[in-house]
SEVEX-343054 format. One record per residue (C-alpha): residue number from 1; residue in three letters; chain; y, x, z negated. Coordinates in nm, 4 decimals. Example, Ala and Ser with C-alpha at 12.3 -4.5 7.8 and 13.67 -1.06 7.14 Angstrom:
<atoms>
1:ALA:A:-0.4500:1.2300:-0.7800
2:SER:A:-0.1060:1.3670:-0.7140
</atoms>
This chain:
<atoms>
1:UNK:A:4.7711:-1.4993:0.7765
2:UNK:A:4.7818:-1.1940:0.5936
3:UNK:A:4.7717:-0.7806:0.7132
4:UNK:A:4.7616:-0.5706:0.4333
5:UNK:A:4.8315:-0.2483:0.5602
6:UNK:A:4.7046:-0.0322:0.2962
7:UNK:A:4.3565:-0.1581:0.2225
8:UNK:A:4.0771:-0.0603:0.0163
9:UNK:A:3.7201:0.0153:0.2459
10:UNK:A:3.5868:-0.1983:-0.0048
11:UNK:A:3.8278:-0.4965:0.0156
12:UNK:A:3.7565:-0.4590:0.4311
13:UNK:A:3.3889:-0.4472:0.3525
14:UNK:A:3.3983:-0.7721:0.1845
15:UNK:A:3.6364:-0.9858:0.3806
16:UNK:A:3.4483:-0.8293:0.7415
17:UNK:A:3.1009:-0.8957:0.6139
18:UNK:A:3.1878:-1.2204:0.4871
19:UNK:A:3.2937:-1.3180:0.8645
20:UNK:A:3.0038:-1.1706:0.9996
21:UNK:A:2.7794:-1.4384:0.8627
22:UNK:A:2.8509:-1.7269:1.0868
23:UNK:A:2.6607:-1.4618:1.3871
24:UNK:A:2.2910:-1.5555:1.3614
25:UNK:A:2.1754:-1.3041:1.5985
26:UNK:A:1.9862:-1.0997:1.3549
27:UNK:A:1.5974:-1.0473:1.3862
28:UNK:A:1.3311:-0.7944:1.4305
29:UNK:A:1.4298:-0.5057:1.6345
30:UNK:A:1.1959:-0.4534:1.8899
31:UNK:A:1.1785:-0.1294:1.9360
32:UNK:A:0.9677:0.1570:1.7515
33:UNK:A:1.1553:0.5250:1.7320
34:UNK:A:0.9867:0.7874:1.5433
35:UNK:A:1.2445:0.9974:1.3237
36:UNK:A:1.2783:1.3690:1.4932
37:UNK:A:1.4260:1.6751:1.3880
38:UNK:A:1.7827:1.7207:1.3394
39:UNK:A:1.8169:1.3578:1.3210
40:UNK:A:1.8861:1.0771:1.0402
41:UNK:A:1.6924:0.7815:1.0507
42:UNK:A:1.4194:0.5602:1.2475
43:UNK:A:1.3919:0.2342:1.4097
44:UNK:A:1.0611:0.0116:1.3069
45:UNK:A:0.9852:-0.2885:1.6127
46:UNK:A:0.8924:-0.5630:1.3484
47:UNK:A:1.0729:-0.4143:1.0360
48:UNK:A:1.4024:-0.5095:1.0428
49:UNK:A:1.4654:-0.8879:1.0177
50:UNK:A:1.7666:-0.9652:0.8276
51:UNK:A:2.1163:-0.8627:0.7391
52:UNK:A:2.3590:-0.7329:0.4419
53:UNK:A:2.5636:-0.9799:0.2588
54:UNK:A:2.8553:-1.0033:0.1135
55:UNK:A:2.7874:-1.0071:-0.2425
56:UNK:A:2.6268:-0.6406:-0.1478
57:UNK:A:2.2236:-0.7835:-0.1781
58:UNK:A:2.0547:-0.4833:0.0625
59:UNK:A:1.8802:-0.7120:0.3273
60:UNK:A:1.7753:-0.4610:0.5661
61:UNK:A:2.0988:-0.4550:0.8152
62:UNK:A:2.4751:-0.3782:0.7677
63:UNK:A:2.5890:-0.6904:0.9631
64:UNK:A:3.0145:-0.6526:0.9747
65:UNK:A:3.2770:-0.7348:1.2199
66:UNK:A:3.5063:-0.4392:1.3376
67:UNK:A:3.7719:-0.6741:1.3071
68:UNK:A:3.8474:-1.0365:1.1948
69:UNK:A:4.1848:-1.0336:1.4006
70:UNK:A:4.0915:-1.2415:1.7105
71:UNK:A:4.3435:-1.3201:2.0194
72:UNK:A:4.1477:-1.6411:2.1069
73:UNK:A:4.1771:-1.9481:1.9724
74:UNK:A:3.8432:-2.1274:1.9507
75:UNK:A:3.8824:-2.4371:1.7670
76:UNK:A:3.5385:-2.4042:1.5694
77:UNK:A:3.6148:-2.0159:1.4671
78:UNK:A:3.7081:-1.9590:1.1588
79:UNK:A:3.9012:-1.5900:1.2741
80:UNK:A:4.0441:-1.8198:1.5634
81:UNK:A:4.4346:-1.6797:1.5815
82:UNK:A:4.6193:-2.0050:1.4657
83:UNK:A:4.4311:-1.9967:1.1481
84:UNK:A:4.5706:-1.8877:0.8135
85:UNK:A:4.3005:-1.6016:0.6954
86:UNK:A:4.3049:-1.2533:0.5392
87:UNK:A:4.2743:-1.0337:0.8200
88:UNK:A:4.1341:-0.6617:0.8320
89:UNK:A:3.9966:-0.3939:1.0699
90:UNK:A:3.7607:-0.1362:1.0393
91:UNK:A:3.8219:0.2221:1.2039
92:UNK:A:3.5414:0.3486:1.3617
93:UNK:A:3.5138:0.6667:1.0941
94:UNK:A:3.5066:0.3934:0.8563
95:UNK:A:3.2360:0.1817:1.0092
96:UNK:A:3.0070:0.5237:1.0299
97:UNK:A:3.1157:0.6075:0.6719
98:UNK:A:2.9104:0.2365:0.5467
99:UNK:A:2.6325:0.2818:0.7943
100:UNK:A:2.5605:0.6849:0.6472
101:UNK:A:2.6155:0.5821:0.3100
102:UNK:A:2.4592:0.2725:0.2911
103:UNK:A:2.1333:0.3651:0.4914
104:UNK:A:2.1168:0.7167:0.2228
105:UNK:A:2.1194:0.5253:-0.0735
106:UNK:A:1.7629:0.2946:0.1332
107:UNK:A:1.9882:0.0228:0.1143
108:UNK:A:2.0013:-0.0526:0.5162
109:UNK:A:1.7760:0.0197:0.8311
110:UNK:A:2.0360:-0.0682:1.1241
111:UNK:A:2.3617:-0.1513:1.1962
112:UNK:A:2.4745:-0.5252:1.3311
113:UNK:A:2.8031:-0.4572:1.4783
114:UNK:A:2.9932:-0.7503:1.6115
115:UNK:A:3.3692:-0.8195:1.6127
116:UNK:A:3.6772:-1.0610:1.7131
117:UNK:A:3.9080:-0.9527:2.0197
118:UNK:A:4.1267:-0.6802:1.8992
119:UNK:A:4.4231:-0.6410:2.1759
120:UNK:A:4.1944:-0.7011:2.4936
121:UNK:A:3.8067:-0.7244:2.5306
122:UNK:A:3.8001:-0.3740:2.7131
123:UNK:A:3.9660:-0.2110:2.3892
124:UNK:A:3.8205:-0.3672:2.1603
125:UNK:A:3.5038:-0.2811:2.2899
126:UNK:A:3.5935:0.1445:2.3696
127:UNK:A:3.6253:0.1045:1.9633
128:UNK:A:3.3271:-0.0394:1.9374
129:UNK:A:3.1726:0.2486:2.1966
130:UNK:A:3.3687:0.5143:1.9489
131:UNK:A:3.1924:0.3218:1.6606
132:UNK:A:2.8249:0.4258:1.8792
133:UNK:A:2.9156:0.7354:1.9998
134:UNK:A:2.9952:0.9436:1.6181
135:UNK:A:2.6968:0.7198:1.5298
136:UNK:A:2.4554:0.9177:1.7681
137:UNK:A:2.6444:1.2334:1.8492
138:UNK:A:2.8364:1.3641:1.5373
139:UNK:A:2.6126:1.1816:1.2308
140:UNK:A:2.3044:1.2063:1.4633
141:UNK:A:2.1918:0.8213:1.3494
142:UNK:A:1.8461:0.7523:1.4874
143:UNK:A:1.8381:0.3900:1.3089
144:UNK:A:1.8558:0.1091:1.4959
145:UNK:A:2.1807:-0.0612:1.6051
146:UNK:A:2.2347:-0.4288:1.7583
147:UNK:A:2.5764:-0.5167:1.9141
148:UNK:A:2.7502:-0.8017:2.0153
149:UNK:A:2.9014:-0.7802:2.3941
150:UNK:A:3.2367:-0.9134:2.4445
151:UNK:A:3.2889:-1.1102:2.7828
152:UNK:A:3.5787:-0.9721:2.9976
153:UNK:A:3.4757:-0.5800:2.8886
154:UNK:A:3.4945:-0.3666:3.1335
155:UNK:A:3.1589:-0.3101:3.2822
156:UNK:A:3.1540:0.0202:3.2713
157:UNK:A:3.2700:0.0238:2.8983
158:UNK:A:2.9228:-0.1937:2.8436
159:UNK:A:2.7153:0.0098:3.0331
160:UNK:A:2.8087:0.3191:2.7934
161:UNK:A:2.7239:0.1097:2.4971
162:UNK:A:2.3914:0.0446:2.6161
163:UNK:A:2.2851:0.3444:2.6547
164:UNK:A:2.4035:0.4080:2.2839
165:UNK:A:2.2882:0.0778:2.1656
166:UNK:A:1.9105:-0.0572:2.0508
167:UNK:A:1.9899:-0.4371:2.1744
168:UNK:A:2.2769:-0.5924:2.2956
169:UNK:A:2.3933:-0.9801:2.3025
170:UNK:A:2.6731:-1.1722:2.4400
171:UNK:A:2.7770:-1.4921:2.2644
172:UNK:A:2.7623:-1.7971:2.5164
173:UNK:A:2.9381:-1.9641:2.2631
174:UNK:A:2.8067:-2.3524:2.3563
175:UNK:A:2.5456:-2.5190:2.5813
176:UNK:A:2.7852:-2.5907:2.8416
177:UNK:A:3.0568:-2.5311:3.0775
178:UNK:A:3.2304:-2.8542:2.9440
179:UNK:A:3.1810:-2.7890:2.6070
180:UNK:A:3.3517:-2.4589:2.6482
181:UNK:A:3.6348:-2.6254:2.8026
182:UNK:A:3.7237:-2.8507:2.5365
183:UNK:A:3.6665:-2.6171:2.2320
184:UNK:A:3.6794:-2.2670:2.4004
185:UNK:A:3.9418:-2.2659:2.6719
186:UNK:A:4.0093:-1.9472:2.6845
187:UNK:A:3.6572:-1.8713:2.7643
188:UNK:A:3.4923:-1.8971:3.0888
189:UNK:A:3.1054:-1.9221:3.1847
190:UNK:A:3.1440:-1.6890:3.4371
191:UNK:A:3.2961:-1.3952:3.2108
192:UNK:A:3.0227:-1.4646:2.9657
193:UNK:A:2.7177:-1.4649:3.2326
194:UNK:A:2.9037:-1.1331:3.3776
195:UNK:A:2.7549:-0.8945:3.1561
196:UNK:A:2.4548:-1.0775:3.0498
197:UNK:A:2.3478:-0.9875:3.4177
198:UNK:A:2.5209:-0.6471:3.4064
199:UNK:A:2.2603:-0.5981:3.0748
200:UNK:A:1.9599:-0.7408:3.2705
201:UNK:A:2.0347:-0.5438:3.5573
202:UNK:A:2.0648:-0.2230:3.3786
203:UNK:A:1.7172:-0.2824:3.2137
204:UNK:A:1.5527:-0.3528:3.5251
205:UNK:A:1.6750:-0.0712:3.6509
206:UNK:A:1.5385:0.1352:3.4663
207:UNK:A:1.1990:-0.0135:3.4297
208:UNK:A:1.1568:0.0906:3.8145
209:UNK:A:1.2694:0.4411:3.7287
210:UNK:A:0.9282:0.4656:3.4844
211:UNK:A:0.8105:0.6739:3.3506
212:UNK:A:1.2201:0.8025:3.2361
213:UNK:A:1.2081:1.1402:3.0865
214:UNK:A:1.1502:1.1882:2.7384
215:UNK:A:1.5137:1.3330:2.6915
216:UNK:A:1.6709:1.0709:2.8855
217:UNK:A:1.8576:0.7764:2.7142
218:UNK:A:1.7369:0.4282:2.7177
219:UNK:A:1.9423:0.1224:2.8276
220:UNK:A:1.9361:-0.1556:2.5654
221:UNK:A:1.5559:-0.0549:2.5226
222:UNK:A:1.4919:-0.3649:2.2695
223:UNK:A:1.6752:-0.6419:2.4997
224:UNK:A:1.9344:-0.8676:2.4937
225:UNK:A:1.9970:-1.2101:2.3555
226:UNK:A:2.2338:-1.4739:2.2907
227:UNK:A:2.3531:-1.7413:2.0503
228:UNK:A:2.4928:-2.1275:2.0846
229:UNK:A:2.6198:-2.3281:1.8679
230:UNK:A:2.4775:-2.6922:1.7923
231:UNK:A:2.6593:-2.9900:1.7059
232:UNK:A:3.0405:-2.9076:1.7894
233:UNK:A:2.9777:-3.0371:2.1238
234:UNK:A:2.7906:-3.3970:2.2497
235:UNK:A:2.5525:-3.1888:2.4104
236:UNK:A:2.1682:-3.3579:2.3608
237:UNK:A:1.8718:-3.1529:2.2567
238:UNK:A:1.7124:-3.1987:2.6440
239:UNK:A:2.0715:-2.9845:2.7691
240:UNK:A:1.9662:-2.7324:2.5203
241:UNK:A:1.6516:-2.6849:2.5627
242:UNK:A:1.7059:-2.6927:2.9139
243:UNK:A:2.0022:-2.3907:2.8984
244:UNK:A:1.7647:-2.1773:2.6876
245:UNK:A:1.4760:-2.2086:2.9265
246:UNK:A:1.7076:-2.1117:3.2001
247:UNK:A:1.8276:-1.8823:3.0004
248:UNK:A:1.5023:-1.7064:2.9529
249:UNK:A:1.4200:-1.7710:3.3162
250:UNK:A:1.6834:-1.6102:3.4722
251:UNK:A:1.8566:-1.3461:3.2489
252:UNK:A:1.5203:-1.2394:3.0591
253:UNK:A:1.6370:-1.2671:2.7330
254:UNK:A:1.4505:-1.1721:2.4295
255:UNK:A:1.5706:-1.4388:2.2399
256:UNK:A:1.8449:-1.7563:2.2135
257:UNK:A:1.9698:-1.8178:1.8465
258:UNK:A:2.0866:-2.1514:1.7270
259:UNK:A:2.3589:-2.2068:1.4778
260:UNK:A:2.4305:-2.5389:1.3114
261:UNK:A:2.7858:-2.5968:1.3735
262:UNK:A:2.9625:-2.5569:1.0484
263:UNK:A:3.3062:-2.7449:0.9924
264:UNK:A:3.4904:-2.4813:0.8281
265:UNK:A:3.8209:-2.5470:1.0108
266:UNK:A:4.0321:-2.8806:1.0638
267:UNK:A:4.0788:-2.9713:1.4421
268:UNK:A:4.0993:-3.3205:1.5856
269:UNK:A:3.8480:-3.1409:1.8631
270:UNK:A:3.5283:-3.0654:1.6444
271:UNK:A:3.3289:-3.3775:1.4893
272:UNK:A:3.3635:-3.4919:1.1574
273:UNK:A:2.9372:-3.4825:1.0245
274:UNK:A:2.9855:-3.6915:0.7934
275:UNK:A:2.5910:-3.5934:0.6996
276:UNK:A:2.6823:-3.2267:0.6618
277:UNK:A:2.6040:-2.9300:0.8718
278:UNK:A:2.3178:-3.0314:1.1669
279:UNK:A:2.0132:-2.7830:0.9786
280:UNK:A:1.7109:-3.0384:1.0817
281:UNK:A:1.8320:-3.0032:1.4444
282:UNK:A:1.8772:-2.6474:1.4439
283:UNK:A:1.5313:-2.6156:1.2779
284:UNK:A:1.3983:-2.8568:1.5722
285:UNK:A:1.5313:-2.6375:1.8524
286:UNK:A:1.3955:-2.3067:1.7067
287:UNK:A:1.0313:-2.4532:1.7045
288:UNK:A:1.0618:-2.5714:2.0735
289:UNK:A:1.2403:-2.2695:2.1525
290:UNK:A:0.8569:-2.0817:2.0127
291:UNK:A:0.6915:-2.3517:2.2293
292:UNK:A:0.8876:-2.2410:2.5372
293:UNK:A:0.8449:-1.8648:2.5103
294:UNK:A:0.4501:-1.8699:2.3487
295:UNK:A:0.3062:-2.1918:2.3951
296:UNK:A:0.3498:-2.2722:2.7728
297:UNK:A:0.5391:-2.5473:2.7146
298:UNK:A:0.8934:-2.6379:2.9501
299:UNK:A:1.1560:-2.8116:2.8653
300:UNK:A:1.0709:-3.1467:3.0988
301:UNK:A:0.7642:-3.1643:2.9052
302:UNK:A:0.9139:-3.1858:2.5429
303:UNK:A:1.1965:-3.4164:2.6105
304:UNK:A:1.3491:-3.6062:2.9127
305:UNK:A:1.7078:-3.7472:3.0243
306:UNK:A:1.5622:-4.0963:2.9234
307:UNK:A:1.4265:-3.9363:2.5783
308:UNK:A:1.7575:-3.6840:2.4903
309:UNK:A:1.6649:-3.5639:2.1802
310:UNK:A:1.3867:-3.4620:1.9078
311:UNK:A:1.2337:-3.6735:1.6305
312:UNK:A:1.3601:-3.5918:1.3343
313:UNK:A:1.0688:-3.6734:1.1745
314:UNK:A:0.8014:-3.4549:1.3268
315:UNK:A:0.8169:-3.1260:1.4699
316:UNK:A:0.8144:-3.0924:1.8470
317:UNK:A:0.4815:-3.0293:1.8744
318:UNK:A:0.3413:-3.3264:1.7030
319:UNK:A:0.5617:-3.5013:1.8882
320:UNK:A:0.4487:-3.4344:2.2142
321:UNK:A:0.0559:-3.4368:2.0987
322:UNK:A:0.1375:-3.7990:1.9197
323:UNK:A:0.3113:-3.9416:2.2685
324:UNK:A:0.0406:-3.8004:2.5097
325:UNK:A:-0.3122:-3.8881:2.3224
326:UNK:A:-0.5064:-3.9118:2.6821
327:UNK:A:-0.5258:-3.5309:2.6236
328:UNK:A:-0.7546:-3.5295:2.2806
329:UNK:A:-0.9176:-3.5148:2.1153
330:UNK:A:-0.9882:-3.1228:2.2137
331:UNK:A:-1.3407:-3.0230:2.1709
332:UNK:A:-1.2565:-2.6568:1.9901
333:UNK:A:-1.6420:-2.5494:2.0949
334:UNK:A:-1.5047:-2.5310:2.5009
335:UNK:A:-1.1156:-2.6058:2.5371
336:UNK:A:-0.9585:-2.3254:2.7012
337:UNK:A:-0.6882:-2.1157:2.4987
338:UNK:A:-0.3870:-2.3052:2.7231
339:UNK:A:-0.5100:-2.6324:2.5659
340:UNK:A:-0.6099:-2.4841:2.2068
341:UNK:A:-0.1989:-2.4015:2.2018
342:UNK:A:-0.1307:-2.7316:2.2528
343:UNK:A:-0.3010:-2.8898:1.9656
344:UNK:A:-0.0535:-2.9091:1.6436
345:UNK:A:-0.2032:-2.6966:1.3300
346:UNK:A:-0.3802:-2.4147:1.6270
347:UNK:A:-0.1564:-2.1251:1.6498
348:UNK:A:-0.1856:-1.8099:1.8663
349:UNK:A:-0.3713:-1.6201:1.6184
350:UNK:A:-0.6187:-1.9099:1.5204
351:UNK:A:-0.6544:-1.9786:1.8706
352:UNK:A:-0.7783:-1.6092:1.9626
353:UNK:A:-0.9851:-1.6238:1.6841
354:UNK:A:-1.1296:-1.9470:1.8015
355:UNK:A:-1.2101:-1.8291:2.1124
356:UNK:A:-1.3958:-1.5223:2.0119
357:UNK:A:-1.5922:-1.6817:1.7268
358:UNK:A:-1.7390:-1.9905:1.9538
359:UNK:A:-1.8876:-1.6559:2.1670
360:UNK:A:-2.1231:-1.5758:1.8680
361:UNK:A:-2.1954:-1.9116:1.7115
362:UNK:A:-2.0984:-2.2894:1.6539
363:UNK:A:-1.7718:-2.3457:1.4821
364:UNK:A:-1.7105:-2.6327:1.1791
365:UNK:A:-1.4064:-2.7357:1.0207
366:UNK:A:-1.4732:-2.4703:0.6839
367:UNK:A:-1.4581:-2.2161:0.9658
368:UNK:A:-1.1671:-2.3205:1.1201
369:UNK:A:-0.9487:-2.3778:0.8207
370:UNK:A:-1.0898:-1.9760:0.7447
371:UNK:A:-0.9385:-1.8757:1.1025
372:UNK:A:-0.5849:-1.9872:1.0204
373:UNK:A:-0.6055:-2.3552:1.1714
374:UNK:A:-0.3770:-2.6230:0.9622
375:UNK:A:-0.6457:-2.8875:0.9441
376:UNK:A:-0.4052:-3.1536:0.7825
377:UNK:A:-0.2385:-3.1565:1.1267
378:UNK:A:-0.4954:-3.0266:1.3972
379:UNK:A:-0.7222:-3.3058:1.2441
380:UNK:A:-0.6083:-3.6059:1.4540
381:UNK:A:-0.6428:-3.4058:1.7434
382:UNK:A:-1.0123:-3.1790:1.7451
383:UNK:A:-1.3242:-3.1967:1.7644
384:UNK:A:-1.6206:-2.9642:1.6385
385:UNK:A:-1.9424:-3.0348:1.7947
386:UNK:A:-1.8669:-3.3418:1.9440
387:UNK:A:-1.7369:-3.4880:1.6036
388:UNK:A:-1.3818:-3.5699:1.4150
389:UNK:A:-1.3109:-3.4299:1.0629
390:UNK:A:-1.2282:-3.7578:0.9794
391:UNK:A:-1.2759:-4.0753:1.1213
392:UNK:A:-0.9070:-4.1328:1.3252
393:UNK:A:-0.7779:-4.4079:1.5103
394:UNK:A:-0.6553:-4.2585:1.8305
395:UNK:A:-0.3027:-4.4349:1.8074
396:UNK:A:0.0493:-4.3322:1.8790
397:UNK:A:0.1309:-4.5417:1.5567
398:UNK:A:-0.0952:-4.4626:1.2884
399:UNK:A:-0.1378:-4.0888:1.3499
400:UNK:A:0.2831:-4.0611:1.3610
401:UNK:A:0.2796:-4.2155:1.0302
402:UNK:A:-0.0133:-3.9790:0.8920
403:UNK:A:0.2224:-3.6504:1.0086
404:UNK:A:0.5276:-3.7684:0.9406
405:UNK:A:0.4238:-3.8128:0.5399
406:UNK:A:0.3424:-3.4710:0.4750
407:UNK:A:0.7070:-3.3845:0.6698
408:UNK:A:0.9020:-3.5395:0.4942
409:UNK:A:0.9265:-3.3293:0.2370
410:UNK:A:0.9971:-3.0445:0.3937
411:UNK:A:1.2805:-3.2099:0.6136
412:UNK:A:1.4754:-3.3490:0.2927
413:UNK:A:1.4375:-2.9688:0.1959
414:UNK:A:1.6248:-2.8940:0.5365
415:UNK:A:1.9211:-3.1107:0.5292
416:UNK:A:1.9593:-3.1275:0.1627
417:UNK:A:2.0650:-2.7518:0.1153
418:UNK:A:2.3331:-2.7093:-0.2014
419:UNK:A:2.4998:-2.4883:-0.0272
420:UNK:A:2.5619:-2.3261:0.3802
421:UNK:A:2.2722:-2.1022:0.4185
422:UNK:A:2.1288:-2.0153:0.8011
423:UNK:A:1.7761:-2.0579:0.8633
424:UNK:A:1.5579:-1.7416:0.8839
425:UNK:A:1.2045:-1.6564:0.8359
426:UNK:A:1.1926:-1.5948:0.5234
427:UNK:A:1.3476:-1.6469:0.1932
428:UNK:A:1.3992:-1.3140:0.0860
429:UNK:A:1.5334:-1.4056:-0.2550
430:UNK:A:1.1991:-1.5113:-0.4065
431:UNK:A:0.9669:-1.2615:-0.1981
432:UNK:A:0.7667:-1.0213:-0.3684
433:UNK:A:0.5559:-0.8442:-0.0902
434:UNK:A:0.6333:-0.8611:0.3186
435:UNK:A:0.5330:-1.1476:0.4964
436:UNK:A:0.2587:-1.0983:0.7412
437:UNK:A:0.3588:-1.1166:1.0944
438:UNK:A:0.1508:-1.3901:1.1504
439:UNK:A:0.3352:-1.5956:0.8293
440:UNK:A:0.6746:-1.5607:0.9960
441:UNK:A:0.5139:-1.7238:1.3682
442:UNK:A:0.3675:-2.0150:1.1126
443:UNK:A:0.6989:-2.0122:0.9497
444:UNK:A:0.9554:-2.0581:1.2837
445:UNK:A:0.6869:-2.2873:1.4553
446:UNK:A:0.6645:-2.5594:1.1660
447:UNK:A:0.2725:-2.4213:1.0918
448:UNK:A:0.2006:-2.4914:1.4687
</atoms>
C-alpha cells in the first residue's frame, strides 16, 4: 500500500474516481429544484442519469470516494485493508473545490459522494456531513447530491446529512445474511438495515408533516436505495428477487441496483467465473426488478424454489408468458391494462395508449406497432379483433424457440463485452440527442 503525503488534487481525482466505479448506484435524480437567487445550481428529476469517469469524459455526475483507505476487509473489495493499492483522501474543501469547478465549466449536474471507512463509520461520515454542509451553506450549491450511508454512523450524524442530501443509499453489500458472513464479516445485517429504517422513517415523517414550509429543509426528498452484488455469493436469482421485493416492501426504496461481481482481487473465498464477470444475470435481474415495481408482477410468480433461477435465453417476461399460455392469447380490443402489462412487446406507454385508442375505434396490428407495441414479441401472445397476426401454434416449445432467435444476439452482446463496463441505460458514447424517457423503460425492460 502506498500514502503519499503530498499529493496532487489531480492525482486524488484520478485514483478516487477510479474506485468509485465499482458503486452502481447512479440514476435519475428524482427530484425537480428550480435555481433561486443567491444560489448556484438546480436539480432536474429525470436529467441526471450517469456519472464522471476517470479518464475526465463529463457524464453528468462527479461520482468520487472521499477516501479509498478502508478499515474493513471485505474479501471482494478492491480498497479492502489487506490489499496492496495506492491510497488517497479527499478533504472536504477539496471535494467542494471539484464539485464548483467542475459544475462552472457545464461539465457536471450533481455530486455522487461515496467513500471507504476512514477511522470509524461516525467520522468518516461528520466528513462527509462537512463535505454537505460548505456545499449548501458557504458555496450555496443548489445541484443535486446523492450519498452513500455508512452502516454503524451515528444516527444522528445521518439524520444531518439528509437534510443536506438529495438521496441517500446504504450498501447491503450481498443478498444475504450468510453471504455477508463468509465474505463480509465485519459487517452485520442489522447495522446495515439500521439506517435504511432511520432514512425511511425520517421520510415518512415528514410526509405527515405536509404541506412543510417552503423555507424548511427536506429529508432525503428523492429517496433512498441500495445496491447488491451478484455472483460472489451462491445465492439463486429466486433469493434475489425475493430480497429486493422485500426490500421495496418494507423499507420503500426507490430503487435496488445490481452489480455483477467482478474478480478484481485473489481470495480462496470469491468464485473463480471462469466465463467472466455474471453481465447476462445482472441484466436478467434489472428487467424483473421493472416487472416488480411497474408491471405487478412478485417474485413467486417469476421464479420458484423448484425453478431458482432465470433463462438465460429469454427475458423474464417471455419467460413467464411462454410457461403460462392458458392466459393468451389477449384480445387487445377488451383486456384490461393489468393483463395488457403482462403480454411481452406491451409496455406501460403502449398499453395506455391502447386503452384510450380502443375508446374511439377498432385497433389492427399497423396501429399497434404505431403505439409503441414490439410486434415481433407481443405477436405470439394478442389478438386484434378476434384474430392472430400470424398464424401461431400455442406451444411452450415452438414459441420459446421463435423468441429466443431474435435474443440471441443481443445476449452474446451482453456477456461478450471486451472490456468491464456496468450496464446503464444508455450508451452515452455513441448518443447524439437524449433518449426519450420512454426509450430508457424499453431499454431496462428488454423492449417489454
Amino acid at each position: 500500500m502506498r500514502i503519499a503525503e503530498s499529493m496532487a488534487l489531480s492525482e486524488k481525482l484520478r485514483i478516487l474516481a477510479d474506485a468509485a466505479k465499482y458503486d452502481v448506484a447512479c440514476t435519475s435524480s428524482g427530484v425537480e429544484r428550480k435555481g433561486v437567487k443567491g444560489a448556484i445550481g438546480s436539480a432536474v428529476s429525470a436529467g441526471i442519469c450517469h456519472s464522471f469517469a476517470a479518464d475526465g469524459r463529463c457524464i453528468s455526475l462527479l461520482k468520487i470516494l472521499m477516501t479509498n483507505e478502508c478499515i474493513f476487509d471485505c474479501k471482494y473489495c478492491v480498497n479492502r485493508i489487506s490489499r496492496d493499492t495506492e491510497r488517497a483522501t479527499f478533504t472536504p474543501d477539496e471535494i467542494c473545490t471539484l464539485t464548483m469547478e467542475f459544475y462552472k465549466r457545464n461539465y457536471i449536474e450533481g455530486l455522487f459522494l461515496s467513500s471507504g471507512v476512514l477511522k470509524n463509520p461516525t467520522y468518516t461520515m461528520e466528513l462527509m456531513y462537512e463535505v454537505l454542509y460548505k456545499l449548501r451553506t458557504q458555496y450555496h450549491f443548489n445541484g443535486y447530491i446523492h450519498v452513500k450511508g455508512i452502516p454503524g454512523a451515528a444516527p444522528e450524524v445521518i439524520q444531518q446529512i439528509g437534510y443536506l442530501t438529495d438521496r441517500m443509499s446504504v450498501n447491503l453489500e450481498l443478498p444475504t445474511s450468510e453471504g455477508m458472513r463468509r465474505l463480509t464479516p465485519q459487517k452485520t445485517r442489522k447495522t446495515i438495515l439500521k439506517p435504511m429504517r432511520q432514512i425511511q422513517l425520517g421520510i415518512q415523517n415528514q410526509k405527515k408533516e405536509w404541506p412543510v414550509p417552503s423555507h424548511a429543509p427536506s429529508f432525503v426528498p428523492a429517496g433512498q436505495s441500495t445496491q447488491m452484488i451478484i455472483g460472489a455469493t451462491p445465492e439463486s436469482d429466486f433469493q434475489i428477487v425475493s430480497v429486493a421485493e422485500a426490500l421495496y416492501a418494507n423499507y420503500d426504496l426507490k430503487r435496488v441496483f445490481y452489480s455483477a461481481y467482478i474478480p478484481m482481487v485473489q481470495d480462496e473465498a470469491l468464485p473463480a467465473l471462469p466465463g467472466g464477470p455474471p453481465l447476462l444475470r445482472e441484466h436478467r435481474l434489472y428487467q424483473a426488478d421493472w416487472l416488480l415495481r411497474y408491471y405487478g408482477f412478485q417474485a413467486r410468480e417469476l421464479l420458484s424454489e423448484e425453478r431458482p433461477n432465470f433463462n438465460i435465453f429469454l427475458d423474464p417476461k417471455c419467460d413467464w408468458a411462454v410457461r403460462h399460455l392458458e392466459y393468451f392469447p389477449v384480445e387487445v380490443g377488451w383486456a384490461s391494462y393489468r393483463t395488457l402489462l403482462r403480454v411481452p412487446g406491451i409496455g406501460v406507454k403502449s398499453a395506455q395508449r391502447i386503452l384510450r385508442a380502443r375508446k374511439i375505434g377498432k385497433l389492427d396490428f399497423p396501429a399497434l406497432k404505431k403505439m409503441g407495441v414490439v410486434l415481433k414479441r407481443a405477436q405470439y401472445f394478442i389478438t386484434c379483433n378476434g384474430k392472430m397476426m400470424h398464424p401461431v401454434r400455442m406451444e411452450e416449445n415452438y414459441i420459446t424457440n421463435q423468441l429466443t432467435y431474435t435474443e440471441q444476439k443481443k445476449n452474446w452482446e451482453i456477456s461478450n463485452t471486451s472490456s468491464y463496463r456496468q450496464l446503464s441505460l444508455f450508451d452515452d458514447q455513441s448518443l447524439t440527442a437524449e433518449p426519450a424517457e420512454e426509450d430508457g423503460w424499453k431499454a431496462l425492460s428488454g423492449q417489454m
